[in-house]
N, C-alpha and C positions, 0 to 999 in steps of 0.2 A: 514658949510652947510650940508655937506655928513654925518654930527655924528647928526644933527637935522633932517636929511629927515629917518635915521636909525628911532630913537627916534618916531618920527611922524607914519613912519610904526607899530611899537613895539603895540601903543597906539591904532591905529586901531584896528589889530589884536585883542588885548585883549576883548576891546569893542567887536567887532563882535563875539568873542567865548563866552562872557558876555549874550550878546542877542541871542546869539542861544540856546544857554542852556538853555535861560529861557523861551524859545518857546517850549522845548523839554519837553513830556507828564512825569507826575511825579508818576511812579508805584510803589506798595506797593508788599512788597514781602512775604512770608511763605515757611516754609520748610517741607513738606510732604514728603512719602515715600523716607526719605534718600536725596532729590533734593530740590533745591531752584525752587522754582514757583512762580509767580503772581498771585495775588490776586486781584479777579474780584468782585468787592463788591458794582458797583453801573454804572447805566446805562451810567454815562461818563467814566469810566471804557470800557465799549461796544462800545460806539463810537469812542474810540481812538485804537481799535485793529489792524488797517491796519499800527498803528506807531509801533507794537511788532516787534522785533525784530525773525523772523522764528523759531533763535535757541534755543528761548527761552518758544517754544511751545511745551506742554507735546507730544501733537501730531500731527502730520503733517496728516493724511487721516483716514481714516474712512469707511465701507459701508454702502449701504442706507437701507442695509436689516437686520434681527435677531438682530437688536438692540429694548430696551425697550422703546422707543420712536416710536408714529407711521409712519408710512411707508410715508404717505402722506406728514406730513411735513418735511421730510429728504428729498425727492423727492423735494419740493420745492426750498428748501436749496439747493438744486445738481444744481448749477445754467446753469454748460454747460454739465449736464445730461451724464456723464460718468458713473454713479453707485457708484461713492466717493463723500463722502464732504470730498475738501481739505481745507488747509487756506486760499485759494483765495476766495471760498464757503462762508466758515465762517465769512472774511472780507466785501464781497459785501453784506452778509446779513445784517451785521452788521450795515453797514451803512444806509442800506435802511429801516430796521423798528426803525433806533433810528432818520432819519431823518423826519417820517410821524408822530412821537410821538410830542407834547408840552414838555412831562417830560416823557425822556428816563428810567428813575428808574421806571417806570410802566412794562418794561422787568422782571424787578426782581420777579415781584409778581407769573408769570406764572399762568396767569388767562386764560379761554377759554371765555371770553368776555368782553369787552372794552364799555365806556360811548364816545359815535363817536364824542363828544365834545372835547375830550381830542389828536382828529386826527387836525396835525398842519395844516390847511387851506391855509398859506400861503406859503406851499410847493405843488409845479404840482401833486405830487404823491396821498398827503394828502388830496389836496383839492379831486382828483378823488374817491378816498376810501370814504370820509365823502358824496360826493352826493349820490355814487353808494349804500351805507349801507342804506341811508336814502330810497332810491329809494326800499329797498328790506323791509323794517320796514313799507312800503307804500301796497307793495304788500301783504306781510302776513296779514299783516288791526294789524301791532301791533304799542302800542303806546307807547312813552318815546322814549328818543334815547339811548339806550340798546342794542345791538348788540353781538351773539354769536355765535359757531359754530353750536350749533342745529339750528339756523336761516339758515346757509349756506348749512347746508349739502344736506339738499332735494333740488337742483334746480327745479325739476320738480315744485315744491309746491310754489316754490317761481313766478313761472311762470303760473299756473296755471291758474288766473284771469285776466291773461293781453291781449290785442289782439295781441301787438307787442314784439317779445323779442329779436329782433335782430339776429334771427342765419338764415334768410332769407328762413324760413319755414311758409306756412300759411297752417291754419286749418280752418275746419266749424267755428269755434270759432272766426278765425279770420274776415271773410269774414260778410258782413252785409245784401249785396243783396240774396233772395232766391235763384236766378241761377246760382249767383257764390257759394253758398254753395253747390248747385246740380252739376256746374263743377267739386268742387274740388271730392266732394265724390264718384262720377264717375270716376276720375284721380286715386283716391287710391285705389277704387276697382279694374280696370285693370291694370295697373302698379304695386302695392305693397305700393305707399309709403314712403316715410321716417319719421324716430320720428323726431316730435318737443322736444323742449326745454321743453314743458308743457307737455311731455308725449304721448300728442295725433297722431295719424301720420296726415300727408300733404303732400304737394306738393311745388317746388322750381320751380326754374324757368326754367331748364332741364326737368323735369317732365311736366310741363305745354306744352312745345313745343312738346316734344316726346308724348304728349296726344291729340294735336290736331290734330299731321298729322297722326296718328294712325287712326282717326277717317275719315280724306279727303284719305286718300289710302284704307278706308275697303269700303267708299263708291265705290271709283273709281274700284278699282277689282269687288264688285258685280255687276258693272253697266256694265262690259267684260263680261258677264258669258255665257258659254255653255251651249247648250241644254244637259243634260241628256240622253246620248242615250236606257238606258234601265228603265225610269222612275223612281221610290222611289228604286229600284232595284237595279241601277246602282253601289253604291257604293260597294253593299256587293258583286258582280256578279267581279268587277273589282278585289277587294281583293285576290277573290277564284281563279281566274284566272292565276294572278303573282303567287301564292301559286301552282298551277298545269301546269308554265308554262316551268321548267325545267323537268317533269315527261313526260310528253307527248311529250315535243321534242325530249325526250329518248327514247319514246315509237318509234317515226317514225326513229330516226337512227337505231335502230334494227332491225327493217321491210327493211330496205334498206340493212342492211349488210346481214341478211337472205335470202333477194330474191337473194344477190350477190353472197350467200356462203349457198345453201341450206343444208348440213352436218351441219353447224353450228347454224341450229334453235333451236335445244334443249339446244344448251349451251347460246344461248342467251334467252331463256325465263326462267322464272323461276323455278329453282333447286330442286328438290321433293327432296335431300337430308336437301339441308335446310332446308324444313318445317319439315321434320321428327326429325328434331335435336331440335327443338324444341316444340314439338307435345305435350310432357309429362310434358308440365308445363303450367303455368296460363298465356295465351295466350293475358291478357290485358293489362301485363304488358310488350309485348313484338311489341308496336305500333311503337317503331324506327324504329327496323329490318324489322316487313312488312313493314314498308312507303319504304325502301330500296332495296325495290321486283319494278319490270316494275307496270305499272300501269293498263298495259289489257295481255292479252297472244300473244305470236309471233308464226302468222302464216308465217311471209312472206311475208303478202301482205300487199301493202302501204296505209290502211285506218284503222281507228278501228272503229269497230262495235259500236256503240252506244247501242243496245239493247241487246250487252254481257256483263258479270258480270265485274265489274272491281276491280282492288286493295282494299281491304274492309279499307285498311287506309285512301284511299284521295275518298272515295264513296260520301261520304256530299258533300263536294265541288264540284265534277266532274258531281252529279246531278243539285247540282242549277245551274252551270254555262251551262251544255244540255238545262236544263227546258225553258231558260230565251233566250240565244244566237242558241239552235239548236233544238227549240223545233221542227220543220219540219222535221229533217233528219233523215236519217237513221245511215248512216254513215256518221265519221268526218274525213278528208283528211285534210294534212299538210294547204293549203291553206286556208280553211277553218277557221283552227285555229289564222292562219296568221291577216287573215281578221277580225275576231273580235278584236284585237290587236290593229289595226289601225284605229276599230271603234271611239274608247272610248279614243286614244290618245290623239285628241283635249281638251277633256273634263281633261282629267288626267293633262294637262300641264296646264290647266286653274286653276285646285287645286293647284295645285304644285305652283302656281306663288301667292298664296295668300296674301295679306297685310294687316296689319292692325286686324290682327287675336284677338289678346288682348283685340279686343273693342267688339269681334263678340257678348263676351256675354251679350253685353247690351241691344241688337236687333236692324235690321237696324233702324227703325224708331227711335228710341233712338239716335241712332250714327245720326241719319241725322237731328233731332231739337238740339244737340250739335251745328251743323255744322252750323245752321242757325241761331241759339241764339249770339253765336260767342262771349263768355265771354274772351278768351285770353288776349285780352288787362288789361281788367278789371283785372283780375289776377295776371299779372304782375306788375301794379301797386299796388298793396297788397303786394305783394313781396319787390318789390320797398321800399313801408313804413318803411316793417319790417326790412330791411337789414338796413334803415339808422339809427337806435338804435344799429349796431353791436359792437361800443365801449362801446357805455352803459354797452350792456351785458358783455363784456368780461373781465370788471370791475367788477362783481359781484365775478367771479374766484380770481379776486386783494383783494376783501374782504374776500374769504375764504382762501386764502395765505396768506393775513394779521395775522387772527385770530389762524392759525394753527401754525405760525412762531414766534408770541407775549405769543401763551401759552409754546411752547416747545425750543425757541433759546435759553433763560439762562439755562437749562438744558443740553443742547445739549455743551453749551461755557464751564457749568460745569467739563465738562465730555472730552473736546477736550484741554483746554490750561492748565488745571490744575488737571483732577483726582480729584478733590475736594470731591466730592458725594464718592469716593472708601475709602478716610481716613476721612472722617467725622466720629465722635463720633456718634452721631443720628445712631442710629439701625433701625429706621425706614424711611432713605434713603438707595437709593442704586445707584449702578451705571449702567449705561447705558446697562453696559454688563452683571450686574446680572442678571441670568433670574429666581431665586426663589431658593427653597430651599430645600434641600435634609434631609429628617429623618434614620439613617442609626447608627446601636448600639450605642441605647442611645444618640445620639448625633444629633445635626440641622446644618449642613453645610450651613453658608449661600452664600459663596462665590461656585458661579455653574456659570456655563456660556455652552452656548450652540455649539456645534461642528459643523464648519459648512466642514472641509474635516479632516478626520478624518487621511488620510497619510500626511500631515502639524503636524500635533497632536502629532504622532508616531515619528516624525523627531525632532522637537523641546523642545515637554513637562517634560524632563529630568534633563533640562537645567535653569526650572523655580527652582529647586532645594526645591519643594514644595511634601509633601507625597499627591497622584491626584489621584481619583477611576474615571474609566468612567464608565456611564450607558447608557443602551436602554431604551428607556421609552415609553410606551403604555399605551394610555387611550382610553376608547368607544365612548364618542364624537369627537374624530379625528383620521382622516384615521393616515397609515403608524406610523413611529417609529422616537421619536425624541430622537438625541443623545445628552449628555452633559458631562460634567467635573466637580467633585467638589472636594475641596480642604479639607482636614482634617488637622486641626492646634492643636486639643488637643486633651488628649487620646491614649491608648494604641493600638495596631493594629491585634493583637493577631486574632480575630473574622472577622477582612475585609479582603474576599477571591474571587476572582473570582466564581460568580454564586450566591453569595449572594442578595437577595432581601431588597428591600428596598420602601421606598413611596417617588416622588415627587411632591413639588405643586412649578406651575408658579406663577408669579405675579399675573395673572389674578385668582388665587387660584381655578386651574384647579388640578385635582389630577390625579398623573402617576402612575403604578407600573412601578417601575423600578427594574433593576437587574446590579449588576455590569458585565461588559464584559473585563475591564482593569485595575490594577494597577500599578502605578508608585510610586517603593518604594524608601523614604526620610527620612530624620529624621520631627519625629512632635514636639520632646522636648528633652535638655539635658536628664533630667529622664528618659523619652524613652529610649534612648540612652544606658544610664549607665548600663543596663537589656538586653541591645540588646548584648551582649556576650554568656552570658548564652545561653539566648534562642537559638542562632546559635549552641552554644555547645549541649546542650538538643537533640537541633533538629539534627544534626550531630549524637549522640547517639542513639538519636532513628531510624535515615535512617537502623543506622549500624547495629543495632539489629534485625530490620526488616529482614533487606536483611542476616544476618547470618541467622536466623530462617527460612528464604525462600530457600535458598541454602540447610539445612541442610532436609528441608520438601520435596524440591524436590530432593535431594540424596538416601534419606529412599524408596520415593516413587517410584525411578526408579529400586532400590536395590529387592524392592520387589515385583515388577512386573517381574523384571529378573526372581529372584525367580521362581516366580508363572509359569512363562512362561517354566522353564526347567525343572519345576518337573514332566507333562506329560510325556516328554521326556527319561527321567531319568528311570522313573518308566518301560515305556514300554521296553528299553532298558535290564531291572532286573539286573542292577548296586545299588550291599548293599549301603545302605544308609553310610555315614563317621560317624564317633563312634564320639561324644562328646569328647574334648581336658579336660581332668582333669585340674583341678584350680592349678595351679603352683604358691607356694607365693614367689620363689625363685626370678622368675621373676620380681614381683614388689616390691623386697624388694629393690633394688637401687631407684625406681621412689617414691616411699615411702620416703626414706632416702631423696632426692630431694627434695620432695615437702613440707617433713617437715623442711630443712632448710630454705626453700625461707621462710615461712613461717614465721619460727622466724625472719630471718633478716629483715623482714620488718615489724613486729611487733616492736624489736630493734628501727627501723628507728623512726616506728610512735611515741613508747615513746620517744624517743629523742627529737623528735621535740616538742611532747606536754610536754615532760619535762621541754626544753627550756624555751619551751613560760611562761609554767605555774610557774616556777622559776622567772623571771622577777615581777616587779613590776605592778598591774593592770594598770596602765596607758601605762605602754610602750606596755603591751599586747595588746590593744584599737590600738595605733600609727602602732604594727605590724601588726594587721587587716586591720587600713586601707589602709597602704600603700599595701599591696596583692591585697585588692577592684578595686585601683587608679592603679597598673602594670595592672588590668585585663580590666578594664574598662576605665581607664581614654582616651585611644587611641580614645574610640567612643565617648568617651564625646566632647572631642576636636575637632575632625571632625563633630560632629552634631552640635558643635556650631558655628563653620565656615562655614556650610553649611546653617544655621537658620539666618545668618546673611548677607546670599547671596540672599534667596529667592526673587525671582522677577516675577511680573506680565506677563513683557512685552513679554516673549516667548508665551506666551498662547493665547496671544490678537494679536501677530504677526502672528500666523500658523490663528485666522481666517479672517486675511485681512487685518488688523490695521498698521500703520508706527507709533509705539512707538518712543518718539525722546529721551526721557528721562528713565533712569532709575527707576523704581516702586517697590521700595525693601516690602518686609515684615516683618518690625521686628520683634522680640521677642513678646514684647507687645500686636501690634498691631495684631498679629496672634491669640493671645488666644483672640481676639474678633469676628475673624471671624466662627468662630467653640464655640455653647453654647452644651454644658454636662447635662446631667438629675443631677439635687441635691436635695436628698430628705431632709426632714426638722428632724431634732433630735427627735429620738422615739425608744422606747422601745417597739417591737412587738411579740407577744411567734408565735411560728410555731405551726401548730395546728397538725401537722403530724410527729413532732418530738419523736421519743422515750423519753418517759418518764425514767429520771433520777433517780440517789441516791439523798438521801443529803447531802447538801454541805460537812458540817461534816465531813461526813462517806468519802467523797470524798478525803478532807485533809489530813485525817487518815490515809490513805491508802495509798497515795500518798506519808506522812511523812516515813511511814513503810517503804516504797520501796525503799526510800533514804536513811535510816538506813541500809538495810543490803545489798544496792551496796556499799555505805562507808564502812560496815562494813567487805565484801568480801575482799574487795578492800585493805584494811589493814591487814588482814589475809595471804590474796597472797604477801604480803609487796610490792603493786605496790601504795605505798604510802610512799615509805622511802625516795623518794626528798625530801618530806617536812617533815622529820623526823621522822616519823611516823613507826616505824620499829613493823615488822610482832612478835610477840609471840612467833611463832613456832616454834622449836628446827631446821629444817631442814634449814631456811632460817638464824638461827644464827651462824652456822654451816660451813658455804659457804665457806669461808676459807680452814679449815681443809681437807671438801672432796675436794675443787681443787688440793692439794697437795699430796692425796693419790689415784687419779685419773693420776696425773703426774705420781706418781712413779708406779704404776700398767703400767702404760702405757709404760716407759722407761724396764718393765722384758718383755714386748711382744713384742720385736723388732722383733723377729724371725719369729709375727704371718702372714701367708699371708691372711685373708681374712676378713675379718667386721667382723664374725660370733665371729671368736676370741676375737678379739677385746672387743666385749658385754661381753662376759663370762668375760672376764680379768679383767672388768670394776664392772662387779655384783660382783664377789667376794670381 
């Protein structure tokens, strides 16, 4: 029983591991840059992404900005509106435009408009999208069921015609009674307003209230109102008043310190040095400083004269407010002033308490057939209306989420689980992050992408192990300076320098000048490579030369300003001049002797070697060339291939935001496609500026001659006896004999001490 309950288990199991597998989605795979990916080739493909597996995702996030998809529908996608689309993003989208489709593979097409026939009806979502589209194909007066984003994009225009749109805004448009259209437009005249859906402004149901009682408090304040105490006058009398009411209170505390301290009335009134200080200049522009002077002169006594001159700053004001409050008097006394103060207070605190101010300018009578019409209710129910289509409308945004998310999500899935669009063959796709393309010697970088921090850039882009120029790029139609990165895959690098110009155009085939600001230098090709010795060397020789030649220019030139500098000195001094050193050849008869032997021994040397080589059979001479090539070069070759075989995306797309999950290499191949080379076609073109030649002939001729008698030199000096070729000349057949009688000459001058001997011993 215990070995059949085993068995019985065993059976299950298999079964359930049978049927789960077979529930489990059945994906197709490709191998793109270097990595195994999925392969999204059809809208049940799209539906079943919430089954991928994360790790199996090119990339995990994304930003919703400086990508080649627009903004809007990336924003839509951003489902909990962080600034990423992550794979949860891409999942919920996923599911929700392939569930409001009939046939998901209508995603693939990336259309910006849908036949609203084809929205599933018997999904909640689908059925709302298909009424809401129809409802908008009603409003533009279009016919078919046709539906696109230029349909969506205007709301205004789609609201236009209607009286209700649901955003619980009503206009003249909307209202049908004359007095409710004369409410509302009264409403929006004093208040401001809000736009409707259709553009127009109206009024809500805030506005409505705060419009009515606006109207019953301006009445109720003007039906409070104060007499006037100085008639049509009063206002401006009361202004000038407060404006002279801290001068004159000044005026009387000085009259009270001077009557207390009579020694101190000249320094209480105003200062004849002051004005003299400023006597000698333009006097109109010096209206602070007098307003800053008392306002009448201090005698001491506690009244001011009315019929004396007063401060020529506050004179306007100090007459209208005499004219009107003291036209009777003579003089004005602290109380006095007091007193009209306390006239006009009632009336001031009645201004001061005004309500309803915002309607003043409609005129009472106006504000008071408002009051008595009493459309409020009426209004609110217009309101009422509109707001109960607020689902309708906010379903019209579900249709332009739809249409924005059905033309750009399989580009978007492109570009997020597989990279697709980046190794596609098609030269006329790109990927998300291409932003166009750069023309820079002879050559169209199309792989650029835009910088969006440019210390992320500097930290990583080394690492992509790609040769990368950056540029600023300026054009006239847009403000500021956009930066970017592009890659060069083919071609030499000789001419790409810092400060180099160059042209870019976006996608949008906007044209930039650009200029490089940075490179990151890589290998672009073995063959590059194999050259890149030299040129190190070259360039190495030429620093050296430089800087020998600059040392030796600024040696001479310091030598001879010394000079220059001590020969005044010298001269005043009348110190003879030093006598020229006569040419001693004694001297460089050793440095002579020196440098004619280095000379031959390495003369010596060099025929050895080319003797060598040229003794050999051509072939092995070919084998010793190349292998010298391969010691000099082969090191770069090696490491440029190792590094060409590294090159990866993902650093570049990581510094500007992106969670690569997967490795993005660039091979060999695949590199010389992203960088195209100027090629011209087979032709035979003469330069029209060239020096005209010999002929050919005459050319050969001459050239033959020329190799006649270096051969024939060549054989004469017998530096032709390796290959048998022995010289004619008695001296060189010879060579023998004289080393022997060179020795023995040399073995009688044991005695001699000096070279000189030597020579003579040897000539004889």
């Amino acid at each position: 029983m215990e070995e059949f309950s085993i068995l019985k288990k065993s059976i299950i199991f298999l079964y359930m591991a049978i049927f789960n597998n077979s529930k489990k989605y059945k994906w197709e795979f490709v191998n793109l840059g270097g990595s195994s990916r999925v392969r999204i080739s059809s809208g049940e493909d799209i539906a079943h992404l919430a089954e991928l597996d994360p790790k199996m995702w090119t990339v995990l996030s994304c930003p919703v900005t400086g990508l080649e998809i627009d903004d809007k529908s990336l924003r839509y996608m951003d489902i909990d509106g962080d600034e990423k689309i992550r794979v949860n993003d891409v999942i919920a989208t996923s599911q929700w435009i392939t569930g409001v489709l009939k046939n998901a593979d209508l995603v693939l097409e990336g259309k910006d408009s849908i036949d609203i026939e084809n929205l599933d009806q018997e999904n909640p979502e689908g059925k709302k999208l298909y009424n809401c589209a129809r409802q908008i194909l009603a409003n533009l007066g279009k016919e078919g069921t046709v539906i696109s984003l230029a349909d969506t994009a205007d709301v205004a225009a789609i609201f236009a015609k209607t009286r209700f749109n649901g955003d619980g805004i009503i206009t003249e448009a909307t209202a049908e009674d004359a007095d409710d259209k004369a409410a509302i437009a009264a409403a929006v005249a004093s208040l401001g307003g809000v736009a409707d859906r259709s553009g127009a402004a109206g009024v809500n149901a805030d506005l409505i209230e705060a419009f009515y009682k606006n109207l019953a408090d301006y009445v109720a304040w003007h039906g409070a109102a104060v007499e006037a105490p100085f008639g049509d006058k009063t206002d401006a009398v009361i202004d000038a008043y407060n404006a002279l009411d801290a001068k004159v209170k000044d005026f009387f505390m000085r009259s009270k310190l001077a009557a207390f301290s009579p020694d101190s009335t000249a320094s209480l009134d105003v200062q004849t040095a002051s004005i003299q200080a400023i006597s000698t200049e333009n006097l109109t522009a010096k209206t602070d400083e007098i307003a800053s002077y008392p306002i009448a002169r201090i005698t001491g006594k506690a009244e001011l004269d009315l019929t004396a001159p007063v401060n020529p700053a506050w004179a306007a004001k100090f007459e209208l407010v005499r004219s009107v409050a003291f036209a009777d008097k003579k003089v004005l006394t602290e109380a006095d002033w007091a007193a009209v103060g306390a006239q006009f207070a009632a009336y001031t605190a009645w201004k001061g308490a005004k309500a309803g101010a915002c309607v003043e300018a409609l005129g009472l009578d106006a504000v008071k057939d408002f009051i008595a019409k009493d459309r409020k209710a009426s209004l609110h129910d217009l309101v009422a209306q509109d707001a109960a289509l607020a689902e309708e409308a906010a379903n019209i945004q579900m249709v332009d989420k739809f249409l924005h998310i059905f033309r750009d999500f399989y580009r978007l899935v492109r570009n997020f689980v597989t990279l697709n669009d980046f190794y596609t063959k098609d030269k006329d796709v790109a990927a998300i992050f291409q932003s166009g393309r750069l023309i820079i010697d002879q050559r169209e970088c199309r792989f650029c992408m835009k910088v969006a921090d440019m210390a992320k850039h500097n930290a990583s882009a080394a690492t992509s192990g790609m040769f990368l120029v950056y540029c600023d790029c300026k054009t006239k139609s847009k403000p500021g300076t956009l930066n970017i990165v592009a890659a060069v895959t083919v071609g030499e690098i000789g001419d790409l320098i810092v400060g180099k110009n160059a042209v870019y155009y976006d996608n949008a085939g906007e044209e930039w000048d650009a200029v490089i600001t940075k490179i990151i230098d890589n290998p672009i090709s073995v063959a590059q490579a194999f050259w890149s010795p030299y040129r190190r060397m070259a360039k190495a020789i030429e620093n050296l030369i430089n800087k020998s030649a600059a040392d030796k220019d600024a040696k001479m030139m310091a030598d001879a300003t010394a000079k220059i500098n001590a020969a005044p000195a010298a001269t005043a001094a009348g110190a003879p001049a030093a006598p020229a050193q006569p040419f001693d050849i004694g001297k460089f008869a050793g440095i002579f002797a020196a440098f004619g032997m280095a000379l031959g021994a390495l003369g010596t040397a060099l025929t050895s070697i080319f003797g060598g080589i040229l003794a050999m059979p051509w072939w092995k001479t070919l084998v010793v060339i190349a292998a010298i090539l391969l010691v000099i070069s082969g090191p770069a070759m090696i490491m440029a291939w190792m590094k060409l075989r590294r090159r990866n995306i993902a650093p570049l797309l990581n510094a500007n935001g992106w969670a690569v999950n997967a490795a993005s290499k660039i091979s060999i191949p695949f590199g010389e496609t992203l960088t195209d080379a100027a090629k011209y076609p087979k032709m035979k073109l003469k330069d029209p500026y060239a020096k005209a030649g010999m002929a050919p002939w005459k050319a050969w001729l001459i050239t033959i001659a020329a190799l006649v008698v270096v051969a024939g030199g060549l054989w004469l000096f017998n530096l032709l006896s390796w290959a048998g070729l022995n010289s004619p000349l008695p001296r060189y057949n010879q060579t023998e004999v004289v080393a022997e009688e060179v020795v023995e000459c040399c073995t009688d001058c044991e005695a001699a001490t000096d070279s000189t001997a030597v020579v003579e011993v040897i000539a004889e």
